[in-house]
Wavefront OBJ file of the C-alpha trace (Angstrom):
o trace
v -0.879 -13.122 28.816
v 0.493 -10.483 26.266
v -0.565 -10.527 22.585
v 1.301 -13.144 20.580
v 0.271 -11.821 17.380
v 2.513 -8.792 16.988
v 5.174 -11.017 17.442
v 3.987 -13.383 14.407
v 3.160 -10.374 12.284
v 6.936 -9.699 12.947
v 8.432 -12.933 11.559
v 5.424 -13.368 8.852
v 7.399 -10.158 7.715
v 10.563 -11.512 7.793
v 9.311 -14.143 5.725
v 7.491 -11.495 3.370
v 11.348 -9.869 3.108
v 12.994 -13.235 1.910
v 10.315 -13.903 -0.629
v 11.340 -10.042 -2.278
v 15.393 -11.396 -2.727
v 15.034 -14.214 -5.817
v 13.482 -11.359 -8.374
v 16.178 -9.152 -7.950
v 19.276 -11.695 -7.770
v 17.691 -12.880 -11.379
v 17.647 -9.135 -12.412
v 21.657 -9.472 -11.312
v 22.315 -11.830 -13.192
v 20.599 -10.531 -16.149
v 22.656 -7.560 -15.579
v 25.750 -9.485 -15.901
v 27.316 -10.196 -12.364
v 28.185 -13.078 -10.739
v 27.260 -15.352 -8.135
v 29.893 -14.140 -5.718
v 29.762 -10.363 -6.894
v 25.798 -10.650 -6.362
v 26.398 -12.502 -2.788
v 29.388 -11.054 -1.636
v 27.815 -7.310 -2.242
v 24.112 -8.271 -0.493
v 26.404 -9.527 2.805
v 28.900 -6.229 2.772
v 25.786 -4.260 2.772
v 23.729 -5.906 5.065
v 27.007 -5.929 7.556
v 27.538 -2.300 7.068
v 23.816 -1.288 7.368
v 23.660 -2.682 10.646
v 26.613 -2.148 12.363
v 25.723 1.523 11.366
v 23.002 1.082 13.255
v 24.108 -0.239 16.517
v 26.273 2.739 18.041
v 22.458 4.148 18.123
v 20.669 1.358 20.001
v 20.800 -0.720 23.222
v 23.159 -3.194 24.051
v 23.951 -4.854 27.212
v 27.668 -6.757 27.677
v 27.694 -10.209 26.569
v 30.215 -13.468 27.513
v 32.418 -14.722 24.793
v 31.027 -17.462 24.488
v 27.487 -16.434 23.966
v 29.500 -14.228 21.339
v 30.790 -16.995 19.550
v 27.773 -18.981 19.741
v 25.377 -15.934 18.280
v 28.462 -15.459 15.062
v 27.715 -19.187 14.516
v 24.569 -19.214 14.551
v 24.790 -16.565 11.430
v 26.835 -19.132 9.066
v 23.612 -20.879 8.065
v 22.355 -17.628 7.263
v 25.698 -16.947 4.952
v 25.092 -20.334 3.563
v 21.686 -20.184 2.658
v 22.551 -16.805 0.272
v 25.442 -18.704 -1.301
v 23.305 -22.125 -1.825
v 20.308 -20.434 -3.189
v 21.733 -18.325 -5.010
v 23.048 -20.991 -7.161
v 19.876 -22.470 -7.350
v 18.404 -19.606 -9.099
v 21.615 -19.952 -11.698
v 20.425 -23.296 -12.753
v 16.464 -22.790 -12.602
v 13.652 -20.770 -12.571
v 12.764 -18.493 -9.488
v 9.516 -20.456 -9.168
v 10.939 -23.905 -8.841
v 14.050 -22.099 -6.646
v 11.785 -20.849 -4.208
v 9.614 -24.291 -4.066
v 12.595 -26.399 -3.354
v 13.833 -23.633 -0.297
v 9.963 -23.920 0.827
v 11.251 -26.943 1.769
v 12.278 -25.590 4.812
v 8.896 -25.537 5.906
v 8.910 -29.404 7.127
v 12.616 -29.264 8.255
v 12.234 -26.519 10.724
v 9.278 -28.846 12.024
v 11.068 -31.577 11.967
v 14.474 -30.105 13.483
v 12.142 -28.930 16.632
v 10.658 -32.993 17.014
v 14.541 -34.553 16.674
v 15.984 -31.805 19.115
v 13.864 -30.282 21.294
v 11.296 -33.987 21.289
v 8.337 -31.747 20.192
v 6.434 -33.733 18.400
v 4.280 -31.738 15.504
v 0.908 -31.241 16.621
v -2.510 -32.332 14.180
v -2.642 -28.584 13.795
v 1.025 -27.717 12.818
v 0.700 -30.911 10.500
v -2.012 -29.830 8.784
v -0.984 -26.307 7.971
v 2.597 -28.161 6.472
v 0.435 -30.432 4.057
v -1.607 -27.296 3.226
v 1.374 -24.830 2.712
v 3.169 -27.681 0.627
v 0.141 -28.984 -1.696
v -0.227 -25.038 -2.354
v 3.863 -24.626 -2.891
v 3.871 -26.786 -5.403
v 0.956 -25.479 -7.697
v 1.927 -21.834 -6.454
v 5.368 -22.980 -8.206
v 4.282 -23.896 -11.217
v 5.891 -27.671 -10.596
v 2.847 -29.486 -12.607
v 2.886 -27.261 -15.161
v 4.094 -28.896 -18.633
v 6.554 -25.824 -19.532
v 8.494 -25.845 -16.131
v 11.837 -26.724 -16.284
v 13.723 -28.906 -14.096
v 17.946 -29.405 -13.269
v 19.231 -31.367 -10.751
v 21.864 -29.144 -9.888
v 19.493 -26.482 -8.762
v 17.678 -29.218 -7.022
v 20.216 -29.785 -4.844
v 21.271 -26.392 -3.831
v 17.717 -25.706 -3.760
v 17.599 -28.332 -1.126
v 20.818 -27.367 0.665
v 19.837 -24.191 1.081
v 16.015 -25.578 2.742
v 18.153 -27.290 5.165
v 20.416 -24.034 6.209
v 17.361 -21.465 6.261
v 15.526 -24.389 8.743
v 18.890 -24.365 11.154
v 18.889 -20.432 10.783
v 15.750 -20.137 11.819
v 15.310 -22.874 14.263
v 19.026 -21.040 15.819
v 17.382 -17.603 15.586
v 14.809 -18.781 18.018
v 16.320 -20.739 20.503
v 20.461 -18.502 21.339
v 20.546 -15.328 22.509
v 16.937 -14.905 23.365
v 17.516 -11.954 25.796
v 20.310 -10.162 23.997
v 18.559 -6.691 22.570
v 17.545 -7.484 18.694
v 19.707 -5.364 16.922
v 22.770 -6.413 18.948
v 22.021 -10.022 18.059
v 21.314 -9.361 14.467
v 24.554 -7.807 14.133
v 26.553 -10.894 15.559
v 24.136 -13.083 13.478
v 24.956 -10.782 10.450
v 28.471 -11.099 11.179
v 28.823 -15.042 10.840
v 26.773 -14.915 7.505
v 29.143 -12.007 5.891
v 32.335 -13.641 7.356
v 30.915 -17.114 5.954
v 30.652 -15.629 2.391
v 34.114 -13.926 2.464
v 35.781 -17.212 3.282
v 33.571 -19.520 0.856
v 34.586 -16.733 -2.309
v 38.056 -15.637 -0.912
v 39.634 -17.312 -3.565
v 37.638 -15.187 -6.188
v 38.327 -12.318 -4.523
v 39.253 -9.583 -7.022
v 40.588 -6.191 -5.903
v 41.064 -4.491 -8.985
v 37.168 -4.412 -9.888
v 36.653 -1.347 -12.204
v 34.379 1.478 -11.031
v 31.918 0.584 -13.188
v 31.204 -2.950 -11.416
v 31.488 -1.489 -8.145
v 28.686 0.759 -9.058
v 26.494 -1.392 -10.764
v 26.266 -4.327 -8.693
v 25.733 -1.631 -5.220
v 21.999 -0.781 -6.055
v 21.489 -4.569 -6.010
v 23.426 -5.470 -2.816
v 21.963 -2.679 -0.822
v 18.442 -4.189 -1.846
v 19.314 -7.593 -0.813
v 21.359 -6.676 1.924
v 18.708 -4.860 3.303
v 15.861 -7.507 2.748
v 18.132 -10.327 2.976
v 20.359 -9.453 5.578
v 19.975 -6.504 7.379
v 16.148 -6.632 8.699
v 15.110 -11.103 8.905
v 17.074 -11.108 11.284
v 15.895 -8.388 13.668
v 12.571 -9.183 12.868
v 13.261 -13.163 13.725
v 15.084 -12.208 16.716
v 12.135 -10.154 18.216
v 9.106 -12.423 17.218
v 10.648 -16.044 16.641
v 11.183 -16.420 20.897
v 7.766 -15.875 21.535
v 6.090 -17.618 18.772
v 8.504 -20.512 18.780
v 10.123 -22.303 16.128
v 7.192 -24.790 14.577
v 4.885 -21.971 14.106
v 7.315 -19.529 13.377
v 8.545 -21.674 10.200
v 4.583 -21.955 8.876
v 5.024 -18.154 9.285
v 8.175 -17.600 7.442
v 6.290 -19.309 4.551
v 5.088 -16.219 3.624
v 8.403 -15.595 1.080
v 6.472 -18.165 -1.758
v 3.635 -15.680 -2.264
v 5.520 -12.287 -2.223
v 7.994 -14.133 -4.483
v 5.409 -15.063 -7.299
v 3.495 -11.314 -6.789
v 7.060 -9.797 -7.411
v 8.233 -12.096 -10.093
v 5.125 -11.403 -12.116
v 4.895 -7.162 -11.526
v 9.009 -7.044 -11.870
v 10.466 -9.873 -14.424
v 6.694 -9.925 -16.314
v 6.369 -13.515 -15.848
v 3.497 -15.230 -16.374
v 1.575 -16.730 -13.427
v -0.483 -19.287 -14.438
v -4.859 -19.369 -12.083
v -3.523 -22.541 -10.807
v -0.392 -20.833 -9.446
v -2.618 -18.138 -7.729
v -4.540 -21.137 -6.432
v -1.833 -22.444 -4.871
v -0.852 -18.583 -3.375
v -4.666 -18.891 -2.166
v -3.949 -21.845 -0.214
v -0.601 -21.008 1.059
v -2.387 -17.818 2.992
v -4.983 -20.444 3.979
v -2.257 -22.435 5.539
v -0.209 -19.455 7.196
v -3.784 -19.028 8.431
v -4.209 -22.442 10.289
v -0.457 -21.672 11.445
v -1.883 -18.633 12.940
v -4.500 -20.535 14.991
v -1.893 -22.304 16.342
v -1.100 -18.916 17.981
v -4.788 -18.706 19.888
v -4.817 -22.419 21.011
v -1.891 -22.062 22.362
v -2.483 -19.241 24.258
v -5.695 -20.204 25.422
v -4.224 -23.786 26.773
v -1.691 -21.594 28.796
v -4.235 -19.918 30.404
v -6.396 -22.835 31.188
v -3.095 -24.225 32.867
v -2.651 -20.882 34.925
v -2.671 -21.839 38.631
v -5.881 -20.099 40.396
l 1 2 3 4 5 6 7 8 9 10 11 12 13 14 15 16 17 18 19 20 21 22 23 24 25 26 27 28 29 30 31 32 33 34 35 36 37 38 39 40 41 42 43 44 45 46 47 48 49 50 51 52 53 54 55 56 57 58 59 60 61 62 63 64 65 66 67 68 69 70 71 72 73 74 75 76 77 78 79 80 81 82 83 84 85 86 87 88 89 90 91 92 93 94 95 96 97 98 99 100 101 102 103 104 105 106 107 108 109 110 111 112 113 114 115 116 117 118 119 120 121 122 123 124 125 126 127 128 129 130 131 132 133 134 135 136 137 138 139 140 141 142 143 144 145 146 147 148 149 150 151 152 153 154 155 156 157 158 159 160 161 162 163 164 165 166 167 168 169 170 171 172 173 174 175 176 177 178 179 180 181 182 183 184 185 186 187 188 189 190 191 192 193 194 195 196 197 198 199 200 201 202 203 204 205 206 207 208 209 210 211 212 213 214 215 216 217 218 219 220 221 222 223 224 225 226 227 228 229 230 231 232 233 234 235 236 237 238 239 240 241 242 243 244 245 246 247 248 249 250 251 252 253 254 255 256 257 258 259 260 261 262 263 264 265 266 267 268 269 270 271 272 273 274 275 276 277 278 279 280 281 282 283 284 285 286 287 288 289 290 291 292 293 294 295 296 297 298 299 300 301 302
């Protein structure tokens, strides 16, 4: 049986390139754009890069309806930009990303209501691992941390969307060439955002804004648009959704590394403890990958 890891060092990546997005949509912000310039710019980009991209790589002809079902399967992706995006407007990046880690259990959970897979001892105990180390690695018992509601709930919203992303990622389309599919999954995220901030569309935008705000939306639309989802759509198949959430994990600890080299934020030993632990759990996710693969060939008829 082929090599599973390659495939989990894909979406552990994809993980890795969600974890890079909070640091600079706070650097937006400090720069003076809004929620829908910093959104709307991240999805134009992302949509442009790879539909560049595709005249260049394979395709093979698709139904309509598979069309339509790989465009919808990109609005949780759209919504998941717009909802935690506002999350970071109303709280700190470390408690932002904590309450999307949520998504860790969801995912899990999604898998046991609709597929009837129930979580193995295993998957369970890399979830309690990841989410003991989540919260320390956020700072959440730490007496200066500040807490909203607001950002709770978006925070929470957008846990839910990322888990149906990548839970959708996994499970339509699972022959359609990568880059083909990210670009129809692409497509329902950016036409998601245009219709959620149509009404603050403005098409007299000076030069000046246009210019400003494209450094950040080709960053984000790159790490936040453009590659997950090729990435997901090549390893999430093989690794499956359970594991591949534990993998996906891997956006707390590149998002406290980043917010501490970029925005000079202080990151407290038990913080680092709690990064230290959240590898340690991606780990035990990993073994996942080797029992798995070992009970498959145990089952192998002779």
């Amino acid at each position: 049986m082929k090599s599973l890891w390659p495939f989990a060092l894909l979406v552990f990546l994809g993980g890795c390139c969600f974890g890079i997005l909070s640091t600079f949509v706070k650097l937006a912000y400090s720069a003076g754009f809004s929620l829908a310039s910093v959104t709307g710019s991240q999805f134009l980009c992302g949509f442009l890069l790879i539909w560049l991209v595709i005249p260049f790589t394979k395709r093979k002809k698709l139904s309509r309806k598979l069309i339509l079902f790989l465009v919808g399967s990109g609005i949780p992706m759209g919504l998941t930009g717009v909802l935690y995006y506002q999350s970071l407007q109303t709280v700190d990046a470390s408690l932002a990303i904590i309450f999307l880690f949520q998504f860790v259990w969801i995912g899990s959970l999604l898998e046991w209501i609709i597929d009837k897979k129930k979580p193995s001892m295993k998957n369970v105990t890399a979830i309690i691992i990841l989410l003991f180390g989540s919260i320390l690695a956020g700072g959440f018992l730490l007496e200066s941390t500040t807490f909203n509601w607001n950002g709770l709930l978006f925070g929470l919203m957008a846990a839910f969307t990322f888990s149906m992303f990548i839970y959708l990622s996994g499970k339509i389309g699972v022959d359609v060439p990568p880059i083909q599919k990210s670009a129809l999954l692409t497509t329902g995220g950016f036409v998601t955002v245009i219709l959620i901030f149509s009404s603050q569309v403005n098409l007299s935008l000076s030069m000046d804004t246009v210019l400003g705000v494209a450094p950040f939306g080709l960053i984000l639309g790159f790490f936040g648009v453009f590659l997950p989802p090729i990435l997901f759509s090549i390893g999430m198949p093989r690794v499956g959704g359970g594991v591949g959430t534990i993998l996906t994990s891997s956006e707390l600890p590149v998002a406290v590394v980043m917010s501490t080299l970029v925005l000079k934020e202080v990151v407290y030993v038990s913080q680092w403890l709690g990064v230290i632990l959240i590898l340690l759990g991606i780990a035990v996710g990993n073994g996942l990958l080797q029992f798995n693969r070992r009970r498959t060939r145990e089952h192998q008829p002779i």
